[in-house]
C-alpha positions in Angstrom: 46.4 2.4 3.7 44.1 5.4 2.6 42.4 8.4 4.7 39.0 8.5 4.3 37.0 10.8 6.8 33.6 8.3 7.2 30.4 7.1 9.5 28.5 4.3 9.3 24.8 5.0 10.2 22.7 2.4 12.0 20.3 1.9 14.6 18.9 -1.3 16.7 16.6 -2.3 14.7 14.3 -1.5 11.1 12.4 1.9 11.2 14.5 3.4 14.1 15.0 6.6 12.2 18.6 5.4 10.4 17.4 6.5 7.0 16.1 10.0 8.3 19.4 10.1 9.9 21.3 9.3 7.4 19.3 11.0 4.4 19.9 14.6 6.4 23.4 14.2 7.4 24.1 13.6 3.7 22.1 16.7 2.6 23.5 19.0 5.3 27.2 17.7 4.7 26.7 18.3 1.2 25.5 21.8 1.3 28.0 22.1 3.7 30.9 21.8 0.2 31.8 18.5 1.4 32.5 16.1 -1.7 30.3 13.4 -0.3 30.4 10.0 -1.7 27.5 7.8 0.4 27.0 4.1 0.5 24.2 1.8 1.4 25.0 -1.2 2.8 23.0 -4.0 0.6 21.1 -5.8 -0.8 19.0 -2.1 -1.3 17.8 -0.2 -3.8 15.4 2.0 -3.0 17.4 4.0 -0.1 20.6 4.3 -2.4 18.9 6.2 -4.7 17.4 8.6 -2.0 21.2 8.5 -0.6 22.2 9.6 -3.9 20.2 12.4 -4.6 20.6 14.0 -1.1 24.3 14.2 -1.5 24.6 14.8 -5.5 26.5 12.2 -6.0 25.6 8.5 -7.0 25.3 5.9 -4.3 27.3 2.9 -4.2 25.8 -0.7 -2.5 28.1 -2.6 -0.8 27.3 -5.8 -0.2 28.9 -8.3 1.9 27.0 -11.2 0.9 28.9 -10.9 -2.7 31.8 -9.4 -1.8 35.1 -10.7 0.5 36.8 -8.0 2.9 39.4 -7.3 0.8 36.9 -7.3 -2.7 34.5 -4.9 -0.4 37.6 -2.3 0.9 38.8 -2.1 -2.8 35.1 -1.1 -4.2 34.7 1.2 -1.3 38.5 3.0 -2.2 37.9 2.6 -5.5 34.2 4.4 -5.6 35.6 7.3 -3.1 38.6 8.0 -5.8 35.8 8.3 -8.5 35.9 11.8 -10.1 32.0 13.6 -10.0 30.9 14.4 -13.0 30.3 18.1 -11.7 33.6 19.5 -10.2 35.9 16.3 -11.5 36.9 15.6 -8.3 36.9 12.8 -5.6 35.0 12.0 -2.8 36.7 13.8 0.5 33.8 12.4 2.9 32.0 9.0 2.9 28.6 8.0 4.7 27.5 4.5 4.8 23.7 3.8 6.0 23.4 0.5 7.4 20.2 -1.9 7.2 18.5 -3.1 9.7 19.5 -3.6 13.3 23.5 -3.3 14.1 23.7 -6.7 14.4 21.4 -8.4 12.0 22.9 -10.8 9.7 22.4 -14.1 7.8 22.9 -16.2 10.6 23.5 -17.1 14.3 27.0 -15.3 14.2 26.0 -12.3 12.2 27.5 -12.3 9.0 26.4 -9.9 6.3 25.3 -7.8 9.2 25.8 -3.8 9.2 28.4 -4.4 12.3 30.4 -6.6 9.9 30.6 -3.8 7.3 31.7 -1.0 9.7 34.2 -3.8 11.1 35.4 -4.1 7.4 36.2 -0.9 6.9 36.8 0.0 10.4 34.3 3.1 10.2 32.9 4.2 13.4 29.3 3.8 14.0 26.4 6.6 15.0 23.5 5.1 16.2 20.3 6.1 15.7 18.4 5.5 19.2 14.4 5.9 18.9 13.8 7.0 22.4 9.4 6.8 22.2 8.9 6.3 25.4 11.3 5.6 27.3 14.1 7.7 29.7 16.6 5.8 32.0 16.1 2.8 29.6 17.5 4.2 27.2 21.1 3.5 29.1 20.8 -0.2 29.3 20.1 -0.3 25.6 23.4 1.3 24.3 25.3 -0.1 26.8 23.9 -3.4 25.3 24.7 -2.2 22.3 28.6 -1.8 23.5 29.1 -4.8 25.2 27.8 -7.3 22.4 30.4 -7.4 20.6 33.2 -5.3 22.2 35.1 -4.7 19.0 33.3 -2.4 17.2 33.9 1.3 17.1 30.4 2.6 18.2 31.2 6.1 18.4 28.0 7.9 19.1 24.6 8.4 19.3 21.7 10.2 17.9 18.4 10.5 20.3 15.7 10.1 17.7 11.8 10.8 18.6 12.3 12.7 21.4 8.9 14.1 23.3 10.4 17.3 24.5 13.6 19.2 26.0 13.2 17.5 29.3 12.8 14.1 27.9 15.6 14.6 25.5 17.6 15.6 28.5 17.0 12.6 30.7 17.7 10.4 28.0 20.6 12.2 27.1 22.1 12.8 30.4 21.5 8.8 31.3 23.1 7.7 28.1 26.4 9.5 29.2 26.5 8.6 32.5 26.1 5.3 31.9 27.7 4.5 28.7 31.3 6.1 27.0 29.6 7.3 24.4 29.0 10.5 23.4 25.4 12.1 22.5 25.3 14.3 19.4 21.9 15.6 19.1 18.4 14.9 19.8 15.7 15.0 16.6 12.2 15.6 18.0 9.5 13.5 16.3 9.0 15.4 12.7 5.7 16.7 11.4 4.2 14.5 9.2 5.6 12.2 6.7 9.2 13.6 5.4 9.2 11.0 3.2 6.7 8.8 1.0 6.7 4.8 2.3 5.2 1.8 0.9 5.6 -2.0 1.0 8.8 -1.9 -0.8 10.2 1.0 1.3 11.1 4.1 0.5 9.7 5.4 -3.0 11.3 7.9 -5.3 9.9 8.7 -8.2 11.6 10.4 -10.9 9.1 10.8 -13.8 8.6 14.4 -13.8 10.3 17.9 -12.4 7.5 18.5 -10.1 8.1 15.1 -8.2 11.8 15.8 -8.2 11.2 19.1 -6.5 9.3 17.4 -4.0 12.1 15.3 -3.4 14.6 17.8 -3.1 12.2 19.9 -0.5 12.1 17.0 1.7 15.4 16.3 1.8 15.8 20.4 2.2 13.8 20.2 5.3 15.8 16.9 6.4 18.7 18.9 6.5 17.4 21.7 8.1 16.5 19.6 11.2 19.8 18.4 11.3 21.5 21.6 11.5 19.0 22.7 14.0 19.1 19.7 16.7 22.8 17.8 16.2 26.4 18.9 16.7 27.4 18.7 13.0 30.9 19.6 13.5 31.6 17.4 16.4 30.4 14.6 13.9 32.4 16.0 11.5 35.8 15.3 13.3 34.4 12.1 14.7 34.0 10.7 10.4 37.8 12.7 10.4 39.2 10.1 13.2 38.4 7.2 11.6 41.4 5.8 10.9 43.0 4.8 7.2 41.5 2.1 4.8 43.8 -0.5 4.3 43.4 -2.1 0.9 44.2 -1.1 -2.8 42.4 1.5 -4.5 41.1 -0.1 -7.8 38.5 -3.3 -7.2 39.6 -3.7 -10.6 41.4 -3.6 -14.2 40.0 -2.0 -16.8 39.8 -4.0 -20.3 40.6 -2.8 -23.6 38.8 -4.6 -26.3 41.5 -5.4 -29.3 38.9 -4.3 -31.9 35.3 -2.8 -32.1 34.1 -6.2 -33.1 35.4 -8.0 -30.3 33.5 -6.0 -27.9 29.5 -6.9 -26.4 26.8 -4.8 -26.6 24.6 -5.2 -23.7 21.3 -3.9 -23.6 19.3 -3.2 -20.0 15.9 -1.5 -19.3 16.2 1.1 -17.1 13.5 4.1 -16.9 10.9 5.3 -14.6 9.9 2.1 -13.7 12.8 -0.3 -14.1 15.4 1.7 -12.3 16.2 -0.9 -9.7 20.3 -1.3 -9.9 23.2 -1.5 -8.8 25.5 0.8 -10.2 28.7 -0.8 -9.5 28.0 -3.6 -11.3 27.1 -1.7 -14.8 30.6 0.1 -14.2 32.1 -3.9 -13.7 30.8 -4.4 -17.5 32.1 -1.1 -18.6 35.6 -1.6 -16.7 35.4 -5.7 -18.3 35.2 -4.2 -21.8 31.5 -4.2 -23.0 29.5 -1.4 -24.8 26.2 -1.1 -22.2 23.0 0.0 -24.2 20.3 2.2 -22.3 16.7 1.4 -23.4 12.8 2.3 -21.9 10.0 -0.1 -22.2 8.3 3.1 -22.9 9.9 3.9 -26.4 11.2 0.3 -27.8 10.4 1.1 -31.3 14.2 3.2 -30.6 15.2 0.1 -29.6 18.7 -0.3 -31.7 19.6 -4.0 -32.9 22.0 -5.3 -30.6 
């Protein structure tokens, strides 16, 4: 059994404001000298790497479609004991974004779903409620949200798109009158686009300094609105409640080739284009013994012979 302060982020449903959410809470945690390790519940790509470069540290999917409980709590320890490569020091914080709706799985009974994570790894859940139009209903929906599947440690919510202070404060005061759950914060509806969206989802481009700038202002003014509009301590202590991990640290043994010869050399594309992975699974090859060679379909006369 292993402490590890955490929050799952989700919301009811795709484009309910999770990623925002999730994206500033990870920036303003992180500024904040918390050693924060996030996650992103897969199959994803795209919002990991945003995830990544709002807390500093390298995202990690987790996916339970691939993984059994017990495989998925030991990559989750294991990638929170993970030195950064900064400071040399692990994760004291984790923050998983969810996909989806809560409740949105494979099938009839939910599997793979974001509520089967959290369950997983018994992390409590802060909802991300987009409020557009709506007051009083706003009740009925989280107390839905509750009484589906009674188990689950929805902890909180966020008010997301709110109109003004007095519709922020009907919402807010209907939610916890109705519902034992608490309200952390309200975000109004945010100027513009704080982040670039296209079919695939979210795009991050890394090709050149100024474009990373742009990404780091972003998630600058993500953060910002956080501090400005939700109790960051209060969900502080709520991540610090959660209570220990059961499971073993390591997801797996290292393997030490007996010779130079006797270890593969793997070569994958991954530059400004290709950059679509999953981490984990390169550190599975490195961890299972095999020598991983970096190449760019932009320079493959470098290309070494493998």
């Amino acid at each position: 059994m292993t402490p590890v302060p955490r929050l799952t982020v989700s919301g009811l449903k795709g484009g309910a404001g999770k990623t925002l959410l999730a994206l500033g809470l990870a920036r303003a945690l992180a500024q904040d000298g918390l050693r924060l390790k996030p996650f992103k519940k897969g199959p994803d790509y795209i919002d990991a790497a945003w995830l990544g470069l709002a807390a500093g540290r390298p995202a990690t999917n987790l996916d339970l479609f691939f993984l059994a409980p017990h495989e998925l709590r030991a990559l989750f320890l294991h990638a929170c004991a993970l030195p950064d490569s900064d400071d040399g020091q692990p994760a004291d914080f984790a923050l998983i974004e969810g996909n989806r709706g809560l409740f949105d799985g494979r099938d009839l009974e939910g599997s793979c779903s974001t509520a089967a994570l959290a369950r997983t790894l018994q992390s409590p859940i802060l909802l991300s409620l987009d409020c557009t139009k709506m007051t009083r209903t706003a009740a009925a929906l989280v107390q839905g949200m509750l009484s589906f599947e009674p188990d689950l440690p929805i902890a909180g919510v966020v008010l997301n798109k709110v109109g003004s202070e007095r519709h922020s404060t009907l919402v807010r005061r209907a939610i916890e009158h109705y519902c034992p759950v608490r309200v952390f914060g309200a975000l109004p509806r945010l100027p513009g686009n704080p982040l670039p969206e296209r079919h695939m989802g979210l795009v991050l481009r890394q090709t050149t300094a100024l474009q990373r700038a742009d990404a780091e202002t972003r998630l600058d003014t993500l953060a910002a609105a956080m501090r400005e509009h939700l109790d960051l301590l209060s969900i502080r202590r709520l991540a610090q409640a959660a209570p220990p991990v059961p499971g073993e640290k390591m997801a797996w043994t290292a393997v030490s080739p007996t010779s130079a010869d006797a270890r593969p050399r793997i070569g994958y594309v991954q530059d400004a284009v290709l950059w679509f992975y999953y981490e984990e699974n390169l550190d599975a090859l490195r961890r299972a013994g095999a020598e991983l060679i970096r190449l760019s379909l932009f320079d493959g006369d470098a290309w070494p012979k493998l």
